[in-house]
ROSEVEX-581787 format. One record per residue: residue in one letter; x, y, z of N, C-alpha, C, CB in turn. Coordinates in steps of 0.02 Angstrom, whole numbers, plus 50000, padded with zeros to 5 digits. Glycine has a CB too. Example, Ala and Ser with C-alpha at 12.3 -4.5 7.8 and 13.67 -1.06 7.14 Angstrom:
A506604971650390506154977550390506604983550390505654977650452 S506424988850354506844994750357506455000250394507044997050286 
//
This chain:
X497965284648941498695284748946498985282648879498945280049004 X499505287048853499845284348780500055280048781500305286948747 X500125275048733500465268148742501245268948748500305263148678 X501625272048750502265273248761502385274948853502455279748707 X501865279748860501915281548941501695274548980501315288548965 X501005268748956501045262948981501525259449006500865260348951 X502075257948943502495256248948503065257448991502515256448909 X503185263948997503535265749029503505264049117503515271349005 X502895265349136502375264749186502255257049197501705268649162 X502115251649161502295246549172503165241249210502085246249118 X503455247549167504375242849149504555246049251505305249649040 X504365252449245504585255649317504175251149375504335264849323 X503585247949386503165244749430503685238149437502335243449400 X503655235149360504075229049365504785228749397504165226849302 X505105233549383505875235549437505895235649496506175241749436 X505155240449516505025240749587504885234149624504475245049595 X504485231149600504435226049618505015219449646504115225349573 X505505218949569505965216449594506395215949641506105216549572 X506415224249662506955226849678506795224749779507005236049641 X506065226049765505805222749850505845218949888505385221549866 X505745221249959505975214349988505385214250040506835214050025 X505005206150038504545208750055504625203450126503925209150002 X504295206150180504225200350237503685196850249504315202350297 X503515190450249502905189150247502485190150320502905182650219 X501815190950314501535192550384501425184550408500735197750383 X501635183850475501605176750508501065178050570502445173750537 X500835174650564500185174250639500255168350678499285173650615 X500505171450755500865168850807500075166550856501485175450844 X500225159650867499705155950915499605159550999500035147250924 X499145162251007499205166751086499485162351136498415169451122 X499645169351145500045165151223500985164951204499655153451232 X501185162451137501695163251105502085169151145501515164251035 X502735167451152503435171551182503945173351112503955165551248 X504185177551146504575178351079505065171851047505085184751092 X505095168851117505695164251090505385157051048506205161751163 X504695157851047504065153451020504065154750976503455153451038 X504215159950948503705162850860504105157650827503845173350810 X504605155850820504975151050761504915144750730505485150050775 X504285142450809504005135550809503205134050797504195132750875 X503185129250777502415127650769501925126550827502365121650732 X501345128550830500995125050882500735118850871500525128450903 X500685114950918500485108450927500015106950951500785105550952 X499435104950922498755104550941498755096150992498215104650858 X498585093751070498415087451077497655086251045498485085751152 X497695079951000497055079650973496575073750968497145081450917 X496745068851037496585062651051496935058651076496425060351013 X496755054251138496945050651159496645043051171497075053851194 X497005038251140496855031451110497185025151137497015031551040 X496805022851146497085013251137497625010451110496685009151095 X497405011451043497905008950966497885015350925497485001450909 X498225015450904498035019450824498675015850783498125030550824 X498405015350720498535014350662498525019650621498215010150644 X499325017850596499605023550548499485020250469500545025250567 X499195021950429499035020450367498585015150362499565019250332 X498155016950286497145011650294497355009150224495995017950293 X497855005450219497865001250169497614993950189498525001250144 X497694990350119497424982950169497594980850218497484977250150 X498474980150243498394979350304498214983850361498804977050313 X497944990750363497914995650385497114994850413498145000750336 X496814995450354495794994750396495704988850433494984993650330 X496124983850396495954976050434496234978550508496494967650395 X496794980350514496984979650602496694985750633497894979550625 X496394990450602496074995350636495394991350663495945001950587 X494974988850625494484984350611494744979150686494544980750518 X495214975550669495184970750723495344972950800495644965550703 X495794978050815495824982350867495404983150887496004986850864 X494684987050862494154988750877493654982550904493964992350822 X493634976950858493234972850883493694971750945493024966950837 X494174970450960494184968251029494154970451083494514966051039 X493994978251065493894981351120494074987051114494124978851169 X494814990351093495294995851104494935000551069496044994951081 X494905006351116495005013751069495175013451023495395018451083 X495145015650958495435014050918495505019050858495225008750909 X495955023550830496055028950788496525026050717496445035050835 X496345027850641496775026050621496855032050572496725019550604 X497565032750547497915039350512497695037650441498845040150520 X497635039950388497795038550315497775047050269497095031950283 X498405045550238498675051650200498145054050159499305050250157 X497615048550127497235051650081496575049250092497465050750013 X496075052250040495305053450086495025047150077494705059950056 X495275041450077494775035650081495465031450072494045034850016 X495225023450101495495018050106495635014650077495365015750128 X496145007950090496325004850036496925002750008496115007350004 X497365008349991498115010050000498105007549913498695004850073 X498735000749916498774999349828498134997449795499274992749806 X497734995749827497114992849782496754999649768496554986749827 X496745003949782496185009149786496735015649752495805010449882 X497245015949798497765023349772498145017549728498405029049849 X498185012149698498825009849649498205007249589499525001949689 X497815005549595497555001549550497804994749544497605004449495 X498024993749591498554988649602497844981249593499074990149702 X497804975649565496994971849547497334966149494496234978549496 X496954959149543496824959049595496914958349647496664958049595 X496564956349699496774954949769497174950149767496284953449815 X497624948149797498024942049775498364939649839498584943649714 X498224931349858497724927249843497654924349907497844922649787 X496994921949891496674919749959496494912349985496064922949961 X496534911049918496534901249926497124897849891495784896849884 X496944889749912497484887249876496954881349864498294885949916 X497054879249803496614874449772496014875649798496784867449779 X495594880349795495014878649827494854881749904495044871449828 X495354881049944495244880450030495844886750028495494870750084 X495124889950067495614896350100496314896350140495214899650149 X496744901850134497294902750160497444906850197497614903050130 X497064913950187496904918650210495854919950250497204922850147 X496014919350301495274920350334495074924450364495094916850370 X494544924350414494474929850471494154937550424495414931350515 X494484940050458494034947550453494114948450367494464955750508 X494824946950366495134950050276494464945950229496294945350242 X494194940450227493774937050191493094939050218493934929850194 X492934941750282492264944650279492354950250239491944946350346 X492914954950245492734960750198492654958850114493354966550208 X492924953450097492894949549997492264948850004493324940549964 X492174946150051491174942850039490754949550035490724937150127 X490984954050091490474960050096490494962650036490604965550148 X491244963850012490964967149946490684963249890491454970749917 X490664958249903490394953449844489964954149845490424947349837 X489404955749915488694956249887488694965349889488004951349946 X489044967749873488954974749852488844974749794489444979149862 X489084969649743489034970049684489794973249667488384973849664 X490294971849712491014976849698491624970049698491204984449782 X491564964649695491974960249690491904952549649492064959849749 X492294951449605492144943949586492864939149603491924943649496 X492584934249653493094929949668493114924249603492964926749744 X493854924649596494004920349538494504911749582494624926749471 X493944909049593494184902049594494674897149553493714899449591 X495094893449594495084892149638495794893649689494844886949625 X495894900349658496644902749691496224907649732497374906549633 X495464911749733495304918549762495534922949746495374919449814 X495804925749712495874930849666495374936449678495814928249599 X495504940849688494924944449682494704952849638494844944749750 X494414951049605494254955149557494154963149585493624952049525 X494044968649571493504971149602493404980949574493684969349692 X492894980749609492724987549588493024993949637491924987649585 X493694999049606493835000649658493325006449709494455002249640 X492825008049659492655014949725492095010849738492445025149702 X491895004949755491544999949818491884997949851491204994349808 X492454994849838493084993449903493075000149941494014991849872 X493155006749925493285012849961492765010949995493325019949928 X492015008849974491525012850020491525007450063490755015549991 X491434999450051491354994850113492024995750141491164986650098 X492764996750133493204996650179492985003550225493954996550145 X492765008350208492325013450262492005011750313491835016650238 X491315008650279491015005850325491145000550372490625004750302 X491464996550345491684991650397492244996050473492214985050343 X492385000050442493105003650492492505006350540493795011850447 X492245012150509491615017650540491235011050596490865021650456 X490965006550566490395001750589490984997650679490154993650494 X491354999850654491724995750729492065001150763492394988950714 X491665006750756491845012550798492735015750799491625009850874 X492905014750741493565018850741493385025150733494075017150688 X493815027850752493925035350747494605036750672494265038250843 X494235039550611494775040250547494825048450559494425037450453 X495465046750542495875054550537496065053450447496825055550606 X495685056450402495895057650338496215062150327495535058050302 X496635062650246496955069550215497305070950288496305076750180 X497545063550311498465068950396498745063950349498635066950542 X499295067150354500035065250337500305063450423500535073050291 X500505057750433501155055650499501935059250474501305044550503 X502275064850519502625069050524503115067250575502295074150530 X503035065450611503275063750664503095060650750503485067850660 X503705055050762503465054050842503815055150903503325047950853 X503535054450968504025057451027504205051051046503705062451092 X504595049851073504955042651106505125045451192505915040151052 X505075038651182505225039751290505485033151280504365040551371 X506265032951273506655028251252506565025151192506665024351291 X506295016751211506005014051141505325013151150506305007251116 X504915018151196504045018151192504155025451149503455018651288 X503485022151112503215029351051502815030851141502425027150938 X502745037351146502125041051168501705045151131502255044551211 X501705048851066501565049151040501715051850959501345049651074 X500975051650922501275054950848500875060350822501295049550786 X501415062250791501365071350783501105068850677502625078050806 X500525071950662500145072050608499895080050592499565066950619 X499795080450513499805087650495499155087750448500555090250455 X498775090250460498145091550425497695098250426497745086650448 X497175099550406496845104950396496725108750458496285103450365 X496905104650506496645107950570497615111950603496145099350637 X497935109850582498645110350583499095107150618498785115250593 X499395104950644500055099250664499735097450722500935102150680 X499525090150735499125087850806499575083050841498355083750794 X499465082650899499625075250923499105070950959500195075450969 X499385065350934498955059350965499315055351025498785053750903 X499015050951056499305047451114499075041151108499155050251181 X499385035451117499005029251111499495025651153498865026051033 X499155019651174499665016251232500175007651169498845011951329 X499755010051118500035002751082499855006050988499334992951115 X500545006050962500315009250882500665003850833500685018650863 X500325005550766500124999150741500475002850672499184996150746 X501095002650633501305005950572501094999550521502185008450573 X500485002750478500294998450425500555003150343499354996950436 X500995007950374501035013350290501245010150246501525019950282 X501515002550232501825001650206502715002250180501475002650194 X502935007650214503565011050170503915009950261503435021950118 X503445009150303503855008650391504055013450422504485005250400 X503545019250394503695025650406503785028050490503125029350372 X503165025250509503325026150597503705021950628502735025650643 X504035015950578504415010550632505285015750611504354998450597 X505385019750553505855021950540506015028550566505875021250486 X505345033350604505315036950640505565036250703504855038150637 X505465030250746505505026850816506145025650814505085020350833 X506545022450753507125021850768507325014650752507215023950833 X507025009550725506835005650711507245002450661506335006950703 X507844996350690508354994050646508144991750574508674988650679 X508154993850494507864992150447508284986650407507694997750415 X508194981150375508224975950328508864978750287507494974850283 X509334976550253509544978950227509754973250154509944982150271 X509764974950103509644971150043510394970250011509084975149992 X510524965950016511214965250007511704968849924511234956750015 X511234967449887511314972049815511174978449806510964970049765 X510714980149882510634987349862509874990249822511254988549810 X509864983549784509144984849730508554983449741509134981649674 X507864987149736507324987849760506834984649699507244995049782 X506434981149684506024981149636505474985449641505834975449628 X505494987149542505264992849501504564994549542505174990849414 X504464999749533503705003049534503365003749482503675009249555 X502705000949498502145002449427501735004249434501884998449388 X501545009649378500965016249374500575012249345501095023949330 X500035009949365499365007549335498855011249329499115002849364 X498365010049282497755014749260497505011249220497865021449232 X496795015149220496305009649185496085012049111495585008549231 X496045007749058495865009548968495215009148989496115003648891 X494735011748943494155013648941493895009648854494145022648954 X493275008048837493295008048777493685001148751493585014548758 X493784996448775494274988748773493714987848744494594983148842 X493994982248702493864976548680493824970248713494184976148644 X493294971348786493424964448836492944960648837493554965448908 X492814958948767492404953148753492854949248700491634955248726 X493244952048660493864947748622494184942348648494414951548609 X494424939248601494784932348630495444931648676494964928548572 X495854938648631496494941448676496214943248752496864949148638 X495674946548754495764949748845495514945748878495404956848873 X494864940848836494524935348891495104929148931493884930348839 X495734929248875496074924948906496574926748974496414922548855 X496584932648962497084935349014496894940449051497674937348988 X496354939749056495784946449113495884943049188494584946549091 X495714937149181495764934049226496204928549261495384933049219 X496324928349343496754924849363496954920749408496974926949363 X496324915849388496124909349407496464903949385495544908449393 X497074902749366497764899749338497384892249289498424896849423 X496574893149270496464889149230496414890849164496024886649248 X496384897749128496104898249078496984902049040495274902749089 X497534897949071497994898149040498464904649088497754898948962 X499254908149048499514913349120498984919749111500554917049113 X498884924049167498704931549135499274936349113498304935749189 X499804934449137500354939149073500064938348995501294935049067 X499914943648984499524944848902500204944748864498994953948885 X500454937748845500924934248790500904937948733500734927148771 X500374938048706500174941748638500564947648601499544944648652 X500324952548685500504957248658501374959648711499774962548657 X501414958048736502154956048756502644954848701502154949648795 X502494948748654502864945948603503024952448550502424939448569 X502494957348542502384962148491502764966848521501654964148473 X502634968748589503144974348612503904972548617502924976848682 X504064966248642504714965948626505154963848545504854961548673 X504674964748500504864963548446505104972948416504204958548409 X504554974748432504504982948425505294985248462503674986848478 X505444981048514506064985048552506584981548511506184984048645 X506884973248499507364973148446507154976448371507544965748438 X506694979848353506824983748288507094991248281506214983848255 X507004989248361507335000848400506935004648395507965007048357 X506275000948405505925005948433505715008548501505525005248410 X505705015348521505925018448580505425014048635505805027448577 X505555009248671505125006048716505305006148794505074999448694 X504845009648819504995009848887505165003148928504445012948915 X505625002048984505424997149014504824995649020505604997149059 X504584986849026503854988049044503914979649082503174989748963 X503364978349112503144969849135502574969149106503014967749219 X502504961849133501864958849109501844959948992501074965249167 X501174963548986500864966349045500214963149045500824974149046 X499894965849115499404960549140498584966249146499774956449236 X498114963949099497644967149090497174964949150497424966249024 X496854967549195496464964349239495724968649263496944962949298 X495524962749255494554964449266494334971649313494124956549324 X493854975549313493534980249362492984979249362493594986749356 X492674975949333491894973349339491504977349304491574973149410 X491814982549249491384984349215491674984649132491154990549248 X491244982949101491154979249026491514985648972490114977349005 X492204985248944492534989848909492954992048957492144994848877 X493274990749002493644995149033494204989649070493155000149085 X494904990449086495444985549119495694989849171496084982749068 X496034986249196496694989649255497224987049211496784986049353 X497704991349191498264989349147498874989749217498404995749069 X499454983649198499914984049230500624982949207499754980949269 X500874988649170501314987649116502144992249131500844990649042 X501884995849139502785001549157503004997649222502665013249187 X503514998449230504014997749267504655005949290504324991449221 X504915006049318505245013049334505795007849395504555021049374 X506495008349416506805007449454506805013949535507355006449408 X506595014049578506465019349614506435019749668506105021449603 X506415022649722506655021949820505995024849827507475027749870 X505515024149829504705025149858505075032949946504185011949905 X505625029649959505615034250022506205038850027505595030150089 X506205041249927506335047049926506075051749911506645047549909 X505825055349924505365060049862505635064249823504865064549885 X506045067649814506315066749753506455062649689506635067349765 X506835056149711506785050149674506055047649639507015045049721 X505535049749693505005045749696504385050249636504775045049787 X504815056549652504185062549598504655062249534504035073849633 X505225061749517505455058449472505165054049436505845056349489 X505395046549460504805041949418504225042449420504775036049427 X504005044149451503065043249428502845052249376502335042949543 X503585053749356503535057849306503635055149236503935062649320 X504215050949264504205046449210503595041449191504755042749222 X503375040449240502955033149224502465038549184502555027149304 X502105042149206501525045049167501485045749093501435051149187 X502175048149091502205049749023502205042848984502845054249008 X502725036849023502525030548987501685028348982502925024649025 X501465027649022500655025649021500435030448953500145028349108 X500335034448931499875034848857500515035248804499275043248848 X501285034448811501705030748765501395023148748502455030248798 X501235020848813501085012248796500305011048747500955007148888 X499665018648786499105018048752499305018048681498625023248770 X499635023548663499965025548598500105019348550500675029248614 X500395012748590500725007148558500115002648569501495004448591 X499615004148602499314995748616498674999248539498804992848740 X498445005348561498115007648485498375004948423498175015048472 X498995004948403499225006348328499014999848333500025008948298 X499274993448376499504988548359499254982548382500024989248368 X498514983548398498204980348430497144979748416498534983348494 X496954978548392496304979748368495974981348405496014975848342 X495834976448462495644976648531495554982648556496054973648571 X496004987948551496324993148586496035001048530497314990948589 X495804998748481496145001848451495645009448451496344997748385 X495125010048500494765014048503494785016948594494125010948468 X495235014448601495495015048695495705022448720496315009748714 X495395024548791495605030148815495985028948883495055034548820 X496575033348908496535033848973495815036149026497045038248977 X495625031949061495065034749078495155034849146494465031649055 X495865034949200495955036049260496575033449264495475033749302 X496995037249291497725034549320497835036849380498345036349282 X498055029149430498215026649503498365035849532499095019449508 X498015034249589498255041449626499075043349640497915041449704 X499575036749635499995034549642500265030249615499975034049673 X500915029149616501195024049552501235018749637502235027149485 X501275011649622501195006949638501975004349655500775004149593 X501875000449731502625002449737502814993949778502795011749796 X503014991449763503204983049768503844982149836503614979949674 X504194987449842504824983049910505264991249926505684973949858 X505164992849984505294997450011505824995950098504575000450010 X505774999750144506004994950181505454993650224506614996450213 X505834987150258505744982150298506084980850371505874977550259 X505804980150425506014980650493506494974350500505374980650546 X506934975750559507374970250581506864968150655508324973450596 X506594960950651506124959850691506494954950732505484957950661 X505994954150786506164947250826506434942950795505674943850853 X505924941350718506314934450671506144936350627506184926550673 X506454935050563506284937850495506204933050453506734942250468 X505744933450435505484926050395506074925950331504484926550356 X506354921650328506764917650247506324913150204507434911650266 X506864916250128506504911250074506364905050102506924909650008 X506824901650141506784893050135506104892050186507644888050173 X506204895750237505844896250281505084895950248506054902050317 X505094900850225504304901850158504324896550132504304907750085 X504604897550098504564891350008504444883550055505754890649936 X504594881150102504614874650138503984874950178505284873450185 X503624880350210502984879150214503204878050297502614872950159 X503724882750325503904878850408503384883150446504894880050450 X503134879450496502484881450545502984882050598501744875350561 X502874888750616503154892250703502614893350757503514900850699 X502814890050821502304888650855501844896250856502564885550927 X502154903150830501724908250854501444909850767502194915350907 X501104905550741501044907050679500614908550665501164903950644 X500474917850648499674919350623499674923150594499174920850661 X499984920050525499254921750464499944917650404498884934950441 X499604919550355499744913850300500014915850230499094910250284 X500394914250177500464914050106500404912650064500634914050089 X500204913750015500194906849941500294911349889499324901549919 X500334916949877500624920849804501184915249772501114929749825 X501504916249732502104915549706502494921149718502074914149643 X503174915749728504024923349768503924926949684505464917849791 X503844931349687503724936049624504324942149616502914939949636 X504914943249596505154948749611505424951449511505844947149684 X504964955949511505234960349457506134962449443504844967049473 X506154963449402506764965149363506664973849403506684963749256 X507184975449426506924984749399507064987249342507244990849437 X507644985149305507754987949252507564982049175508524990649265 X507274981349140507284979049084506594977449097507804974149063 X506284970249056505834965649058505704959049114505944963749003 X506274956049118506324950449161505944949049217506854950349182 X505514943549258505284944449319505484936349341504444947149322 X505644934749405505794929749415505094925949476506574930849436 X504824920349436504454918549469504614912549516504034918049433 X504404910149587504414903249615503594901949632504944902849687 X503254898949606502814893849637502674891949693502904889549623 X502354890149750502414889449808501904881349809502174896949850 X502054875949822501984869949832501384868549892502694867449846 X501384875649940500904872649988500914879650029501164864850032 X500364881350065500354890650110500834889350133499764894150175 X501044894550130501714897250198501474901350234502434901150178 X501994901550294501524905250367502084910350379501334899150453 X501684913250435502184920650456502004920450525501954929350416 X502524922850578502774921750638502414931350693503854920150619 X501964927550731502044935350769502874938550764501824934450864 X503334934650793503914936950811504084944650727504544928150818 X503824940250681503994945650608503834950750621503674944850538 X503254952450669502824957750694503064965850720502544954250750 X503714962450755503684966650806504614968250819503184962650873 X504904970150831505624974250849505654972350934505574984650830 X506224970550932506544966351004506374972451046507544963651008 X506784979151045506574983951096506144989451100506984986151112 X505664987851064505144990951054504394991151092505114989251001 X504454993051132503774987851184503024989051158503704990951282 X502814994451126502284996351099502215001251025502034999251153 X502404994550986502584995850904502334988250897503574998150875 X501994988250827501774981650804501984986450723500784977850832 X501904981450666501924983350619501554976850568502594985750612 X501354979250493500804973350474500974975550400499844974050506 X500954969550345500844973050291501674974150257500404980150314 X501864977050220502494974550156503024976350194502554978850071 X502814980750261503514980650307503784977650375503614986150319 X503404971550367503574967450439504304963250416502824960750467 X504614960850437505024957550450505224951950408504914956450499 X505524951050349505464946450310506254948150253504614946950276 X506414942550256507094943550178506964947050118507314936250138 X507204948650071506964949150010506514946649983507264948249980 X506774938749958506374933249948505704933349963506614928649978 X505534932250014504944932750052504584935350039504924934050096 X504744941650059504404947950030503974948349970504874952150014 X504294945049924504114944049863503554942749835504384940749846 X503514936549903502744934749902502304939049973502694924949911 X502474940750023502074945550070501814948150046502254949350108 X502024952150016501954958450006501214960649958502634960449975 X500714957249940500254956049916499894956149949500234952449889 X499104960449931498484960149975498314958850019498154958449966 X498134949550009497884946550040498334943450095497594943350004 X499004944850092499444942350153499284948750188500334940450140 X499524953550146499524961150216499004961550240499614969550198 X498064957650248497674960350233497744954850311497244961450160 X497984949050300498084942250346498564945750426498724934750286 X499024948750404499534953550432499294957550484499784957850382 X498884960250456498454965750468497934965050526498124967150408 X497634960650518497094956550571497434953350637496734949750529 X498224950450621498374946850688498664954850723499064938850680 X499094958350679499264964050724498704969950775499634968050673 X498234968750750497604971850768497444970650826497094970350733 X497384963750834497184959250874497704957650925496984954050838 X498264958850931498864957650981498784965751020499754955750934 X498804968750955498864977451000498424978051054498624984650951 X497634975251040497204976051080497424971151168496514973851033 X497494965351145497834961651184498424963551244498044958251143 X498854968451195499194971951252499184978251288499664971851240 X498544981051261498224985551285497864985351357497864986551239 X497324976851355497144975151393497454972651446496884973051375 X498134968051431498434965551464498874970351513498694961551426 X499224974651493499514981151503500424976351492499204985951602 X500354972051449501234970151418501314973651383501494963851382 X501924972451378502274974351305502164970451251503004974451305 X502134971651183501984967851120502254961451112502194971251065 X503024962051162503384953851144503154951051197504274952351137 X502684951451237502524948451295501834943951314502574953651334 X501504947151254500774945451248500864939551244500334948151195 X500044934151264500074925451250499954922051192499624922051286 X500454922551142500264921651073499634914251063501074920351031 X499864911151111499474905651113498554907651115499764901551181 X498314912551158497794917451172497844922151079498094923251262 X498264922951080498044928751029497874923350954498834935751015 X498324917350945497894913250894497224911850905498164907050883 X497054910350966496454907850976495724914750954496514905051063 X496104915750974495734923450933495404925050864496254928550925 X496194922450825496294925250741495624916850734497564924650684 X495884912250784495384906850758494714907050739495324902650798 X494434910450793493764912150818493564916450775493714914750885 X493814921950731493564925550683493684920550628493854932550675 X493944915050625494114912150544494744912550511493724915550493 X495364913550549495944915150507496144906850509496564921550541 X496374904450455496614897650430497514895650462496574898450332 X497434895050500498304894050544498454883950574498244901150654 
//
């Protein structure tokens, strides 16, 4: 064909094309009526005890504890292995499990630190517990421990939606390879973090009086460090003896770089932290202001953040020796996401409430972080100290008219303040275990969640080791 007739023969296909209208072919589930084709089919795809919506820390722990006590037990998670910020954020370390020495956090959440400790996937840093760790061994013992107590995991589903029969969930509607299912459970357990099924149900949410959420941070790990130097040995670790782990150093240098105008992203810290293998950190440095439960908003910043993460490699190379041969060698499946919402519960734990260390007769499980709340916009972070554990209330648990909803983890029931400090590992991980353990309870019992014998259900968290 002449190259002119190609052309010609090309430009006419391309018109045609445009000019089409095409319908796509749709394939209708049998049995389907006409007045059906418009809707999805709905697969039933189990019927359960408990199920638990999201396998973050507080998520495997109460799947985990459900199971030991008995219940059926199913748990949801959006992506193919467990974990949530520690595993999808890079979020490291675990934070924290003792206070001087003597645990704060016990029970199941500290058999899983030990298990992985002798995996060779964790180093507890005394005498706060801190915990170091390796993330794809956390994936595999938070597996096994779930698998080993007979849960049933539904990976790679997204939670889509639930049916209500007033204020009982009956069930939830999840979307995966097999295509839109439902589940049934007589008692469900929202550990997603963000309160996705308590905001599905209907579920009165927290409301923040300024409006403002603290920042999200994209973490990822350098490759190729210098973590035998004097700069990272001091601030790798964060055992509050070997001085702060905010890396001062190089903080001082980046904000010097920003009064000379040079283009500097927001950032925190930032805080270099251990993975247990020799040349390599979890960096925790960008910051982004952002609503985690928009997605829009949410694919926004972590567009932004990316591009900051090798802006910052860019700066820690020039200007840093340590660094100066450093790669991105993995960034968080997800940017890392600190205060989202939060349920209006039976009782909602307050700063004073926290910070004073007040014991409520239904008190199970515990705190000791520092109230930690980031700036979203600039540098700033405002720290409080905490003088002695603080405790958390079943009542935080659970929503007045809700009869079979528990919730565990950064969206139970708590002020701002609070939050600040919850919202960390080893509390959601604490969280996580008593909600587990009540669900099963009212499973057996056949109550409602506010009805169960909290007095019975401590004795419980006791008997596995939780510190109350």
């Amino acid at each position: 064909m002449a190259e002119k007739s190609r052309r010609a023969f090309l430009k006419e296909g391309v018109a045609a094309l445009a000019a089409a209208t095409f319908v796509p072919k749709v394939v209708y589930a049998k049995g389907q009526t006409e007045a059906d084709k418009h809707s999805f089919s709905v697969t039933p795809a189990g019927n359960y005890d408990v199920i638990v919506c999201g396998g973050g820390p507080a998520g495997f722990i109460a799947a985990t504890a459900a199971a030991r006590q008995g219940a059926k037990t199913a748990l949801i998670e959006k992506y193919g292995f467990l974990g949530g910020m520690a595993t999808a954020g890079f979020v490291t370390p675990l934070s924290v499990f003792a206070f001087k020495g003597d645990l704060v956090i016990g029970g199941i959440p500290w058999d899983f630190v030990k298990r992985l400790e002798a995996m060779g996937g964790a180093f507890i840093e005394w005498p706060k517990a801190n915990v170091d760790f390796d993330v794809e061994l956390y994936k595999l013992c938070a597996q096994r421990m779930v698998l080993e107590n007979g849960v049933s995991m539904l990976m790679h589903t997204s939670l889509i939606g639930c049916e209500m029969d007033g204020k009982r969930i009956r069930k939830v509607f999840v979307e995966n390879k097999n295509g839109i299912e439902a589940l049934t459970a007589k008692v469900f357990i929202d550990t997603t973090g963000d309160g996705d099924l308590a905001h599905m149900a209907g579920v009165p949410m927290q409301k923040n009086p300024d409006g403002e959420l603290q920042p999200a941070s994209f973490c990822f790990i350098l490759s190729d460090v210098d973590t035998e130097s004097d700069l990272l040995k001091k601030c790798m670790y964060h055992n509050g003896i070997n001085g702060p782990s905010q890396c001062r150093p190089v903080r001082e240098k980046l904000m010097k770089l920003k009064e000379a105008g040079e283009d500097i992203p927001d950032f925190g810290g930032p805080w270099f932290n251990n993975v247990l293998h020799k040349g390599s950190v979890a960096v925790n440095i960008t910051r982004i202001a952002t609503n985690s439960c928009d997605n829009r908003d949410f694919t926004r910043a972590e567009c932004q953040l990316r591009e900051d993460i090798f802006k910052f490699t860019d700066l820690l190379k020039k200007n840093f020796k340590e660094f100066k041969d450093c790669y991105v060698s993995a960034c968080a499946p997800q940017a890392g996401i600190r205060e989202s919402r939060r349920i209006v519960g039976v009782h909602t734990v307050t700063a004073e409430e926290y910070v004073n260390a007040y014991h409520y007769e239904d008190s199970i499980s515990r705190g000791i972080h520092p109230i930690d709340i980031h700036a979203s916009k600039g540098t700033s972070q405002t720290r409080i100290d905490l003088k002695q554990p603080a405790y958390v209330p079943y009542r935080a648990l659970i929503a007045a008219d809700f009869p079979n909803l528990l919730v565990a983890g950064r969206c139970i029931s708590t002020d701002r303040q609070a939050l600040a400090s919850l919202r960390v590992q080893g509390s959601c991980m604490g969280t996580g275990q008593a909600a587990g353990a009540a669900a099963a309870m009212s499973v057996q019992s056949g109550k409602a969640v506010q009805n169960i014998n909290t007095d019975a259900l401590v004795s419980i968290l006791k008997k596995w080791g939780a510190v109350l």
